[in-house]
ROVO-605789 format. One record per residue (C-alpha): residue in one letter; y negated, x negated, z negated. Coordinates in steps of 0.02 Angstrom, whole numbers, padded with zeros to 5 digits. Layout:
{atom a; {Y; X; Z}};
...
***
This chain:
{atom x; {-03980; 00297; -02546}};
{atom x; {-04028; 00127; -02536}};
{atom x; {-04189; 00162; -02613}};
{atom x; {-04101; 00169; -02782}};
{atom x; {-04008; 00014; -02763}};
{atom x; {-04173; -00093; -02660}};
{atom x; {-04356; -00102; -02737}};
{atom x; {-04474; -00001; -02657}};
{atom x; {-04556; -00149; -02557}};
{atom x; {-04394; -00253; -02510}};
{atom x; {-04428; -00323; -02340}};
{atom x; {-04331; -00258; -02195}};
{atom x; {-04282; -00420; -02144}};
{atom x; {-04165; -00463; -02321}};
{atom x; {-04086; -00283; -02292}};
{atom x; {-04050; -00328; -02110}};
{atom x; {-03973; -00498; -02168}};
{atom x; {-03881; -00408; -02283}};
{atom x; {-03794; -00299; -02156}};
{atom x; {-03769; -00433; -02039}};
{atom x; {-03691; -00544; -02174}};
{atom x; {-03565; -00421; -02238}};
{atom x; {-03528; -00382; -02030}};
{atom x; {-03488; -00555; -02010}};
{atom x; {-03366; -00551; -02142}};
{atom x; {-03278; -00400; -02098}};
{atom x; {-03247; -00470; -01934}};
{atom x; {-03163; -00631; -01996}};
{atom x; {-03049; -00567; -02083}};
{atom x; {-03000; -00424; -01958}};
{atom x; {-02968; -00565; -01832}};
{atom x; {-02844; -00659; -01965}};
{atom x; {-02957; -00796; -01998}};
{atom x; {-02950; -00859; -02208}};
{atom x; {-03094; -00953; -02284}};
{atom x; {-03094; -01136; -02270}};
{atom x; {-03057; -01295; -02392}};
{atom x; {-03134; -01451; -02365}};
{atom x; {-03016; -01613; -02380}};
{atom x; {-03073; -01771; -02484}};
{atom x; {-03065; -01864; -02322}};
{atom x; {-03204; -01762; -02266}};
{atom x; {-03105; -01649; -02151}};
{atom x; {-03110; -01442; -02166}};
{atom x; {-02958; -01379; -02184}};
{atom x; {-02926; -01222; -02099}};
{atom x; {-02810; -01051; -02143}};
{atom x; {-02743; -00937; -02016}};
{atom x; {-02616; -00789; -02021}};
{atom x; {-02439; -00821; -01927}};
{atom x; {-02342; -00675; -01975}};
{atom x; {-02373; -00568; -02138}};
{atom x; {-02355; -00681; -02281}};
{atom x; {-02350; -00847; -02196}};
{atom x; {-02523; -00958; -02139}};
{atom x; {-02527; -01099; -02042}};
{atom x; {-02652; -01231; -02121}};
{atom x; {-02724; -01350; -02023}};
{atom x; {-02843; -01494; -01988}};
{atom x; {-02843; -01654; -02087}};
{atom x; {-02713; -01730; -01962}};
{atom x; {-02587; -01625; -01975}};
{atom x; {-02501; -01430; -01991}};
{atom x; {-02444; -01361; -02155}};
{atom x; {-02358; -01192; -02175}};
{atom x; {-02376; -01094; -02325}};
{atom x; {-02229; -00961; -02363}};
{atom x; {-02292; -00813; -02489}};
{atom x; {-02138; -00758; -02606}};
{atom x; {-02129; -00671; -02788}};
{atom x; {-02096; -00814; -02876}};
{atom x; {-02211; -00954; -02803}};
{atom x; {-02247; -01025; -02662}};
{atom x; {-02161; -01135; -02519}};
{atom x; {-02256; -01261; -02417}};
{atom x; {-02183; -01368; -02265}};
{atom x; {-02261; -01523; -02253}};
{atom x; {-02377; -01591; -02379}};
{atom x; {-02508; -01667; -02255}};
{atom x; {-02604; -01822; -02299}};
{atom x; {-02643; -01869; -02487}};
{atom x; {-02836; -01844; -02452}};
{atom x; {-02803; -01654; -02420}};
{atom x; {-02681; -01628; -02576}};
{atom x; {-02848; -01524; -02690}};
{atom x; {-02891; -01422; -02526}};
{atom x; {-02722; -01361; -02499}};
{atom x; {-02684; -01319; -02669}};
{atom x; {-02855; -01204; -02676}};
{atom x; {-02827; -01120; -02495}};
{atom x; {-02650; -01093; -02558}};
{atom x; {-02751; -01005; -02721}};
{atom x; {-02854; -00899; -02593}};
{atom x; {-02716; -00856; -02488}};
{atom x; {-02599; -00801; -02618}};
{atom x; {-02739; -00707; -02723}};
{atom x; {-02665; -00786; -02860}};
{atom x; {-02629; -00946; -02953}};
{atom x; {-02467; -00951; -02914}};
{atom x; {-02386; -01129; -02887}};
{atom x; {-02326; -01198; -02743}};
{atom x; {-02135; -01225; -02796}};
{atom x; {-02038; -01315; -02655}};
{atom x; {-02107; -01445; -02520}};
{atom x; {-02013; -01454; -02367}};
{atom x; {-02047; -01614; -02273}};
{atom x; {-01992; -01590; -02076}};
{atom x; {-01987; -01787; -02068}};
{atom x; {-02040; -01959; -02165}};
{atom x; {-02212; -01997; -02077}};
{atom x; {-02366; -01985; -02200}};
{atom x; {-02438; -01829; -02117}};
{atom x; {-02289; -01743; -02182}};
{atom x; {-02229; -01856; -02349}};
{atom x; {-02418; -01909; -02388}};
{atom x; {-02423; -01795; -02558}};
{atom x; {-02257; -01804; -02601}};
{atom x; {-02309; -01898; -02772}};
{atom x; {-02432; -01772; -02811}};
{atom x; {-02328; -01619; -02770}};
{atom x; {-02189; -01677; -02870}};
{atom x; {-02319; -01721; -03036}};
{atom x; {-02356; -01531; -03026}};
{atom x; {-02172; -01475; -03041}};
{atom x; {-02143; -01454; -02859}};
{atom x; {-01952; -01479; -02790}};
{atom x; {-01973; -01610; -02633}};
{atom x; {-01834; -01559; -02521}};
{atom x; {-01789; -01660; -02353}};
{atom x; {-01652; -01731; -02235}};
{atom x; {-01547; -01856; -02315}};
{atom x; {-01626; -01981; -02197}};
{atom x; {-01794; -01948; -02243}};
{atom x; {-01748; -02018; -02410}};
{atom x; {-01672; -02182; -02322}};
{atom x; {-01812; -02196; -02209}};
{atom x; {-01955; -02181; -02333}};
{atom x; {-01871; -02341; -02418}};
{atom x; {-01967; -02477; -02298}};
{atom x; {-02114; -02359; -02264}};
{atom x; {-02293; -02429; -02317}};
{atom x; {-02433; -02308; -02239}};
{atom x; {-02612; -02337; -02258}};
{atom x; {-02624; -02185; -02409}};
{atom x; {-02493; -02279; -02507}};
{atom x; {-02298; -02256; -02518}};
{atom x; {-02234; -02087; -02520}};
{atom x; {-02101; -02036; -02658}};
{atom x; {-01934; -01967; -02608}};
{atom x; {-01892; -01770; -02627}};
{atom x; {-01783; -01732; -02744}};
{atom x; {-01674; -01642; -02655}};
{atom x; {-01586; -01715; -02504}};
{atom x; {-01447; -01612; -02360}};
{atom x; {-01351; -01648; -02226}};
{atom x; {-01337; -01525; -02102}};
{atom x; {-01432; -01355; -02157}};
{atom x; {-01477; -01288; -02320}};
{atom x; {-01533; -01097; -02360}};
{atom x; {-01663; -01084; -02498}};
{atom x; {-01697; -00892; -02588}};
{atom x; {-01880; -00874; -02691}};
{atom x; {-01930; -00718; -02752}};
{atom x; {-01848; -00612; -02609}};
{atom x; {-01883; -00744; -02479}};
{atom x; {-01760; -00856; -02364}};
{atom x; {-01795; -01007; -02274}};
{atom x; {-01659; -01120; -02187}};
{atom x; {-01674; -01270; -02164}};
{atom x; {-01588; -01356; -02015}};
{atom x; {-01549; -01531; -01964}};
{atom x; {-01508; -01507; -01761}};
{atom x; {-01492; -01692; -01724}};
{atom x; {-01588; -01854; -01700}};
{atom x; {-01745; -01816; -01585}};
{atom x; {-01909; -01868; -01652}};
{atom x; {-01838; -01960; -01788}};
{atom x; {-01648; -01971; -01872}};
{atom x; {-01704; -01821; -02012}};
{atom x; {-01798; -01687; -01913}};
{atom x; {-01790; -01551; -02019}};
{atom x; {-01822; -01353; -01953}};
{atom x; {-01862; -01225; -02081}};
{atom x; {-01817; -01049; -02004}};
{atom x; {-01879; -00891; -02098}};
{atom x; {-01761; -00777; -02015}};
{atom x; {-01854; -00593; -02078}};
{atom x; {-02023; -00665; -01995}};
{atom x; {-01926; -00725; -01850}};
{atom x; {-02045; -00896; -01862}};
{atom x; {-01991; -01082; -01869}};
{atom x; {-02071; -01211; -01912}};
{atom x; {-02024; -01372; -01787}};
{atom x; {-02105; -01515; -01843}};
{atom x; {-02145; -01652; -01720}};
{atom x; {-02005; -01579; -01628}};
{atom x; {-02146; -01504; -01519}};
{atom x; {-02316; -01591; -01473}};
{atom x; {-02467; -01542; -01351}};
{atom x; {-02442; -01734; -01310}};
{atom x; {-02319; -01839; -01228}};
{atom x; {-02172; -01812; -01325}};
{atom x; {-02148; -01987; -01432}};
{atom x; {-01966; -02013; -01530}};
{atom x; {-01970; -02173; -01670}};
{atom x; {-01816; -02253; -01616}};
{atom x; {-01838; -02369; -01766}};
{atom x; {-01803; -02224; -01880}};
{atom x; {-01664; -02155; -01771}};
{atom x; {-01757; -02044; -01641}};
{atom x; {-01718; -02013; -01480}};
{atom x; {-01781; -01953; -01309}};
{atom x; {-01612; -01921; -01243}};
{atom x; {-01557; -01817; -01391}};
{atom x; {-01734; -01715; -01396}};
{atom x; {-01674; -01589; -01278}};
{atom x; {-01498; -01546; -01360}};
{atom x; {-01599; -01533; -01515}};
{atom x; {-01743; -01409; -01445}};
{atom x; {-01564; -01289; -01357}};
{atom x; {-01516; -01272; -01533}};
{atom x; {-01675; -01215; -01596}};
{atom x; {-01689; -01072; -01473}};
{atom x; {-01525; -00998; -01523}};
{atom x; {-01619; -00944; -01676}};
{atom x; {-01697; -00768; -01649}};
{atom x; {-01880; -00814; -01681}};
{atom x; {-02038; -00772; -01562}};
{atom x; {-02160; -00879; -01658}};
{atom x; {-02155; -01074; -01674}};
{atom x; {-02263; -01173; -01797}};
{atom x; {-02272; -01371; -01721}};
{atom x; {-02338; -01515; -01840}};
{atom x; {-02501; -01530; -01770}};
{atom x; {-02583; -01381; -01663}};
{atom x; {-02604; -01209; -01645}};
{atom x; {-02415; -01091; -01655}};
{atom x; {-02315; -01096; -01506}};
{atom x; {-02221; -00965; -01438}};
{atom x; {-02018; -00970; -01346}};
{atom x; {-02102; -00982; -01208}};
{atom x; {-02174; -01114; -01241}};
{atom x; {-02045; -01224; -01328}};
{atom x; {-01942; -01185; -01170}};
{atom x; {-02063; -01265; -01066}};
{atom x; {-02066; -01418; -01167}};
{atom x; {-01886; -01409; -01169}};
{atom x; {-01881; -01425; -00994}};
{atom x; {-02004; -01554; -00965}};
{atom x; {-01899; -01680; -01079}};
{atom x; {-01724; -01624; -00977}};
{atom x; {-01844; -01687; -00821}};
{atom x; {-01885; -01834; -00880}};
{atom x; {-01713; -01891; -00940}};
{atom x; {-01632; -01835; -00803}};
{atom x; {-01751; -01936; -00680}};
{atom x; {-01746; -02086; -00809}};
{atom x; {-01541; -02051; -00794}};
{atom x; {-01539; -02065; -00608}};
{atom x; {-01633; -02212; -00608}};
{atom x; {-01536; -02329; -00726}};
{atom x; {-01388; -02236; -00620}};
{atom x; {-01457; -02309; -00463}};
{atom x; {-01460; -02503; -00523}};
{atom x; {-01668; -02520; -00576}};
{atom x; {-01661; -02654; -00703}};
{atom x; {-01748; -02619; -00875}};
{atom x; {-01904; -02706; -00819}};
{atom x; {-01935; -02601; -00689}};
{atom x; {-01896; -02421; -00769}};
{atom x; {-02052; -02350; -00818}};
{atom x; {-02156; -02402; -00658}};
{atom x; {-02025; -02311; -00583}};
{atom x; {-02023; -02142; -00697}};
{atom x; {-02121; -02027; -00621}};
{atom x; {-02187; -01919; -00766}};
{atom x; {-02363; -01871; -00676}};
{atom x; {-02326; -01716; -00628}};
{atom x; {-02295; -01674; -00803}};
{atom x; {-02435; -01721; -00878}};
{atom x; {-02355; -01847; -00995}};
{atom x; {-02361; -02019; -00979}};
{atom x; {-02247; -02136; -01077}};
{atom x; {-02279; -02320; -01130}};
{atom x; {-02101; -02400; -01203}};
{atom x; {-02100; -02586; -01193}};
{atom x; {-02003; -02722; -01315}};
{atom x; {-01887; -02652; -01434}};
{atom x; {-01925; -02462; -01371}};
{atom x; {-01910; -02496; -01204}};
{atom x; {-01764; -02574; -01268}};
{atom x; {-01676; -02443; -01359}};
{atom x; {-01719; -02296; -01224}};
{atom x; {-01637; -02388; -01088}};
{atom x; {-01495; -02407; -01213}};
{atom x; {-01469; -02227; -01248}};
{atom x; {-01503; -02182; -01062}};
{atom x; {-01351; -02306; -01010}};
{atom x; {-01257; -02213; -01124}};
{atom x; {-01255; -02039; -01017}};
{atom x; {-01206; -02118; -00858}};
***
C-alpha cells in the first residue's frame, strides 16, 4: 500500500519520520494537551482541557479560562495586553471555529486580569466585573497602560446564559482584594477563583480593600458550591482538596496572628512573632500593611 502513495526509492528514514511524527501527535492530543500560541511579549502561551468545553490557558503571567457555548465564547480574565493576539488565535483553535469571544469576566482589577480590557471591548466584547473593580481601576497606572472599565458592573452575584451555557458569577467578600469575583459553571462543576488561591504565600491588597482576616470566610463560601475542579489565577487547576488545605492554612495563620494581638504583642513585634514556617508561607507586612492587618486582626478579639 504505501508503494502507491511513496516513490519507489523513498528512503526509509522520511517514512519512519513520518510515522513517528503523526505518533507524536496522536499522543498529545489523547493526553488533553492543545497546540500552543506565542505572546508578543515573547512568552508561549499554553492550552489545556479542564472539563469538556472549558481550557485553562496559561503562561504569559497569568491563567485565563475559556468557556465553549453556541453563541460565542466566554473568557475569565483577559491576561496581560502583550498576550491579547495569542489568546484570540488559541481561542480560534480551541473552538474550531471563528467564533468571538463575547463576554470577559475579570476576577479582580490587577493588569494580569484587566490588562486587555481595551482591546476586548474594541472587538465587541461585554467587560463584566465587581462593582469595585470599576472603582478600583480609577487610580490604577500599570506598566502596559491603564485598563478600561467593563461595562457591566454587580454587586453580589450575577448568572449569565450563552448559547445553552451558565456561569455565575459570585462576589463572597473582601479577601484578596474588595471585588473578587468567582465564576461558577455549575453543569461542569468547575470554578474559577481568581487570586483567591495561590501556590504562594497568600498576599491580600489592603489598599484596594483586601483582607487576610476575611480570606477564609470567603474560601467557606466557595466550597458550598458543588464543584470538584478549581481553576486559580496563576497555576495548574486545583482540586477541593486542595482549596481546603489552603483554607486551612489561612484559618492558622489568623488564628495564631489573633492570639497574639490577644496576648498584648505590640504591632512592632507581630510578625517576628507569627510563626508561619511550618506552613511554608512567609509573610512580609510592614508600614501601612502592617498597619491595616493588625487593624483588622484587633477587630476579632
Amino acid at each position: 500500500m504505501f508503494r502507491k502513495i511513496l516513490p519507489a526509492r523513498a528512503p526509509w528514514a522520511i517514512v519512519l519520520l513520518c510515522m513517528v511524527w503523526c505518533i507524536a501527535s496522536s499522543a498529545q492530543y489523547t493526553q488533553g494537551k492543545e497546540p500552543a500560541g506565542k505572546s508578543a511579549g515573547g512568552g508561549a502561551l499554553t492550552a489545556k482541557t479542564v472539563k469538556t468545553g472549558l481550557f485553562v490557558i496559561s503562561g504569559g503571567g497569568g491563567n485565563s479560562l475559556l468557556r465553549l457555548s453556541g453563541n460565542g465564547l466566554i473568557l475569565v480574565d483577559g491576561n496581560f495586553p502583550s498576550d491579547y493576539e495569542a489568546i484570540l488565535k488559541l481561542a480560534s483553535r480551541l473552538s474550531y471555529s471563528d467564533q468571538p469571544i463575547r463576554i470577559l469576566i475579570d476576577t479582580d482589577y490587577h493588569e494580569d486580569h484587566t490588562g486587555n480590557n481595551a482591546k476586548f471591548l474594541a472587538a465587541g466584547t461585554q467587560v463584566i466585573a465587581h462593582e469595585n473593580v470599576k472603582q478600583n481601576l480609577t487610580d490604577y497606572n500599570p506598566p502596559g497602560g491603564k485598563p478600561a472599565p467593563p461595562t457591566k458592573t454587580y454587586d453580589h452575584d450575577i448568572t449569565l446564559r450563552l448559547g445553552g451555557i451558565e456561569a455565575q458569577i459570585i462576589h463572597f467578600g473582601n479577601a484578596r482584594t474588595n471585588g473578587d469575583s468567582v465564576v461558577y459553571f455549575p453543569n461542569l462543576k468547575a470554578v474559577a477563583v481568581g487570586d483567591l488561591f495561590t501556590p504562594d504565600t497568600p498576599d491580600p491588597d489592603f489598599s484596594a480593600g483586601g483582607s487576610l482576616v476575611g480570606w477564609g470566610p470567603v474560601l467557606a463560601e466557595i466550597l458550598k458550591l458543588d464543584f470538584d475542579v478549581a481553576v486559580p489565577g496563576t497555576g495548574p487547576a486545583i482540586t477541593r482538596a486542595d482549596l481546603e488545605g489552603f483554607k486551612s492554612k489561612i484559618d492558622t495563620v489568623v488564628s495564631r496572628a489573633t492570639m497574639l494581638v490577644k496576648k498584648g504583642v505590640p504591632k512592632g513585634e507581630l510578625m517576628a512573632n507569627l510563626k508561619t514556617d511550618d506552613l511554608g508561607w512567609r509573610f512580609r507586612f510592614t508600614g501601612d500593611r502592617l498597619d491595616r492587618f493588625y487593624a483588622e486582626l484587633s477587630r476579632t478579639k
